[in-house]
Structure formats: structure tokens, C-alpha cells
C-alpha positions, 0 to 999 in steps of 0.5 A: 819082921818079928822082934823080940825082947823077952825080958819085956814079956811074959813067959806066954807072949814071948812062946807065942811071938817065938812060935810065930817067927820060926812058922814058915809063912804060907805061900799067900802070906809070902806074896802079900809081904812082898807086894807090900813091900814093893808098894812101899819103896813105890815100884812098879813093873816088877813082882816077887814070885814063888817057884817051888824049885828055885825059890823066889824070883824078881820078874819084870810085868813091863819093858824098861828101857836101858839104863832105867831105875827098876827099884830103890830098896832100903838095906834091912841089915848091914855092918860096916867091916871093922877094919874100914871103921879105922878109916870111916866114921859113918853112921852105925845104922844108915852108914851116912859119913858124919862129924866134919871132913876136918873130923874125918881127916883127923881120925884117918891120920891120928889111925894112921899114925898109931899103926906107923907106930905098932909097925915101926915102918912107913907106908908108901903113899901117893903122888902129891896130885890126885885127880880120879874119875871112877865108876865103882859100881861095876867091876867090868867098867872102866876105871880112869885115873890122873895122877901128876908126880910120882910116888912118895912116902907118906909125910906125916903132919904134926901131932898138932895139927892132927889134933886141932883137925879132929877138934874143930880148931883147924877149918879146912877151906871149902870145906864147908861146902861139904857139910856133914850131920853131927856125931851122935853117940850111942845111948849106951855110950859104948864108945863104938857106935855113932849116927847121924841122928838121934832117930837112927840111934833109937831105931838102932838101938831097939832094933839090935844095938841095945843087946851088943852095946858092951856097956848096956850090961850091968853083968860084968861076965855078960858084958866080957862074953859079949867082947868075946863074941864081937870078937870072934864074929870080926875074925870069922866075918859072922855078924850079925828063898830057900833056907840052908845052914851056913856050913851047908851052902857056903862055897869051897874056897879054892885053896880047898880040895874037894877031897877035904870038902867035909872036913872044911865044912864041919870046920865052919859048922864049928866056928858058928858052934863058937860063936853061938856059945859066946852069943848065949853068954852073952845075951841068953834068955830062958824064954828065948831058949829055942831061938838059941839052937845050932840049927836056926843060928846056921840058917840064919847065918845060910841066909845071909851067906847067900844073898849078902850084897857089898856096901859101899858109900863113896867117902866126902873127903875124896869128894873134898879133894877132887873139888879142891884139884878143880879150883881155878887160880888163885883160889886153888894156890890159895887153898893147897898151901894148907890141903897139900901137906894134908893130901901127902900125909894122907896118901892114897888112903884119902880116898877110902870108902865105908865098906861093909856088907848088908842086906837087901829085902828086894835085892835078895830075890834076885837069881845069880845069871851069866847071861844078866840083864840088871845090875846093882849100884849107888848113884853119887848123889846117894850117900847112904847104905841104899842100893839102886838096881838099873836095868842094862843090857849086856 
């Protein structure tokens, strides 16, 4: 992957890195990608081939029994949905939770608080026992949950409490136990990114961070486009093989008739019009100038409408709760009498998990089958933004 920063070059270097990004690679080039790829995340038993119809494809030269790890592969780019930031505070790069449970308890309810107040209502909340026992990793699978008692609205804890929770003043039992990285503010101290490491804020920050930081900029119309284009990207889900221009392959909705199908496609073509226009307010370089197009902006956009995966990170705090229910007497009275008032604030959203959406290098190869024979999941163990793809029968 070519990254550019042509303000740190000169008018010649960045033409050249510019001519080499939008060359396609030859075919040779594509298959030593990939195989260095597939040394890297240490695979074996798969390949990456080419066909000149259906694109590339991710084929097994060796038997894997049922259940079996095939392949690890590390995201290449992923965004946490803007509205689980309200209830997760993960890492902006890796989407590792940080900061504490305390911490992460006292953010979901100080959240959860202030938009009771913008509504004026109550939200109606989960029974005061929660005992959950559930495979997210495939939709097909059974889901099993416990609850004792019966549905109940929330019960807000004092403004207090919640403050000394997001302070550090009020330590939670156990809650050691489960112990997570410290926050890491963004080097531009935009307020809106944190990581768990100081290494995953700088290859963030030179990887993309630094052109979306809103308070990088010294341009004050530079930094408002951006606000702007932030914003219109969250409303439209546009953030930032073969190759199509995302108004081209993304599906009919099926509120859409077929007999409005142009018009519903050149309504998207439209929206990554706009946003483009606001990207180049914001960050336009005219070095850069070529990059800056409908055409190249459409299939990058194509290219992730097409081989996107969910991201989903199971949440500490759910983890908190479940290991609080399993204690014995009387260390599980002994801990309720300062968890229960909590869980009933928090209501079934206590068990929210980081979602996002990413991009898989590995993962992406592989071709939509109803007949499939692999699936992709996290195992519990993982909590960060990796995907593992197991080999099953169906």
C-alpha cells in the first residue's frame, strides 16, 4: 500500500508515487503481493489466485479438518460506527476497549443520561439478573439467554456516582480482574480519537489521522470543510478483485423499485459527489490533483462496498457482569450490593459491543457462496479488530 503526503514532497516524487498508485499491478506483481502476505500472517494450506472473470479467489492446496483456523488476517482499515462511540470507548486503530470498566461504565451512563435528557423520556431497561451465553459470530447458531425478573425501567444512578465511576474515585470489586490499556489521546488533541498505545496513535496518526484531525489544521475554513465532510460521511456510511464505482455496484435497496433503479443510482453518484467536494475543501492538495476525481473517489468507495466485513469486539464490561452473576456466597452479596444498582441503570445496554466495519486484505478475496464452506468470527479470547476465518461444514 502506497502512502502519500505530498506536501512533504516534491512536485516530481509525489507525480511519480501518484503514477505508481493508480498503475494497475501486473498479474506477477499481484500473485508476489499476496504470497507475501500469506507469509506474513504465517498461513499455509491457501493461496490467492487470479481468474479473469470472477477476480481473485482464496483456495485451499490442503485438507482442513472442521473447525480448523485457516487464516488470522489483521484489518488493513476499519472505522468504529459513530454512534457505538456513545457506548464504547475503544482504541481508534486497533478497536482494543481502554481506560477502565469504571471508566467505560461511567462514559455509557453520563451518555445515556444526557440523551434521557434531549428526549425527555425514559427508556425501558432490563431485568435486574443477566446471565447470556451467546455465539455472536454466526447468525445461524443458537443464541441462548437467562434472565431472572422481569423487565424494569431504567433506574438512574446519581450524577455523582457516575462522576467518581469516570474519575477513578469509585473502584468497582473485581473489577481488576479485568484490567484494560490507559487511554491515549490523539497527538493532535481532537478530542475524538484514543488508543491504547502510544505506537497505535503514531501509525494512525501517519497513516490517516493526521489529515482528519480536526484540530491539526491551522486553517480555520480547512478545519470547518472537514467538520463538514465528517459529517456528511456519518450520515451517508462513506468513510474513509474487480474494481466498480460505488453507485455502480452497490445493491437495490428493497424499498426501491427496479423502475427507479437509475434514478437511485445517480442519487448516490451524487452523494459521493458531495462528499468529494467537501474531502477536497478540506485536504486538497495541488500535487495531489489527480487523486482528487469522481471516478478514482467511486471505486474506492465500489471497493469497500464490496468486500467490507462487520467489526465487532465483545465489550469487557459484559464480561464484568457475567464473572460478577458466577461468584459464590458471599462474595457475590458482598459484590451486588454495589454492581446491582449499576446493572439496573445500565439496563440491557450493558452488554453493547464496539461495532464498526473494516477491511480485510485476506478476507476480501473470498467469494459470496450459498453452498459455503467457511465462516468468518472472533474467538473470545481476541479483543481486538482481527478477524479469524474456520474452516466448517455446512
Amino acid at each position: 500500500m502506497v502512502y502519500i503526503r505530498c506536501g512533504t514532497l516534491n512536485s516530481f516524487h509525489c507525480a511519480t508515487e501518484i503514477s505508481a498508485l493508480l498503475t494497475p499491478p501486473s498479474p506477477l506483481q499481484v500473485q508476489e503481493h499476496y504470497h507475501n502476505l500469506l507469509s506474513a500472517r504465517g498461513c499455509s494450506g491457501i493461496t490467492v489466485k487470479q481468474d479473469g472473470n470472477s477476480g481473485k479467489g482464496l483456495y485451499a492446496d490442503m485438507d482442513f479438518k472442521e473447525g480448523e483456523l485457516v487464516l488470522k488476517d489483521p484489518m488493513l482499515v476499519g472505522a468504529q460506527h459513530p454512534l457505538n462511540k456513545i457506548d464504547c470507548l475503544v482504541c481508534s486503530f486497533c478497536f482494543r476497549f481502554v481506560g477502565s470498566i469504571e471508566l467505560q461504565i461511567g462514559r455509557k451512563l453520563y451518555m445515556q443520561q444526557l440523551r434521557a435528557n434531549e428526549s425527555h423520556g425514559c427508556d425501558v431497561g432490563s431485568s435486574s439478573k443477566h446471565c447470556h451465553e451467546m455465539d455472536s459470530s454466526d447468525e445461524e447458531e443458537s443464541t441462548q439467554q437467562c434472565t431472572s425478573g422481569s423487565p424494569k425501567t431504567k433506574v438512574p444512578l446519581p450524577e455523582d456516582v457516575v462522576q467518581s465511576l469516570m474519575n477513578g474515585q469509585l473502584v468497582l470489586p473485581f473489577s481488576e480482574k479485568f484490567s484494560l490499556p490507559p487511554a491515549v489521546p490523539c497527538p493532535g488533541g481532537c478530542g475524538e480519537a484514543y488508543y491504547c498505545s502510544m505506537s497505535c496513535a503514531e501509525v494512525d496518526w501517519e497513516s490517516s489521522h493526521s489529515l482528519l484531525c480536526t484540530v491539526e489544521s491551522s486553517d480555520s475554513a480547512r478545519r470547518e470543510a472537514l467538520l463538514k465532510f465528517i459529517k456528511h460521511a456519518n450520515k451517508q456510511m462513506i468513510y474513509s478483485s474487480l474494481l466498480q464505482r460505488w453507485w455502480d455496484c452497490i445493491a437495490l435497496p428493497d424499498d426501491v423499485d427496479s423502475s427507479d433503479e437509475a434514478s437511485f443510482r445517480l442519487q448516490i453518484k451524487m452523494l459521493a459527489f458531495e462528499s468529494l467536494q467537501l474531502l477536497k475543501k478540506a485536504i486538497f492538495d495541488k500535487e495531489c490533483e489527480s487523486l482528487f476525481s469522481l471516478e478514482i473517489y467511486g471505486n474506492i468507495i465500489g471497493i469497500f462496498e464490496l468486500n467490507n466485513l462487520d467489526l465487532v469486539v465483545a465489550s469487557p464490561v459484559e464480561d464484568y457482569f457475567l464473572y460478577i452473576d458466577d461468584l459464590t456466597y458471599p462474595n457475590k452479596e458482598e459484590a451486588e450490593k454495589i454492581t446491582q444498582p449499576i446493572l439496573d441503570a445500565l439496563g440491557e445496554e450493558y452488554s453493547i459491543y464496539c461495532k464498526g466495519t473494516a477491511f480485510f486484505p485476506l478476507q476480501s478475496c473470498l467469494n459470496h457462496s450459498c453452498c459455503r464452506n467457511a465462516r468468518a468470527f472472533k474467538r473470545d479470547r481476541e479483543c481486538g479488530g482481527k478477524t479469524n476465518l474456520i474452516l466448517s461444514t455446512i
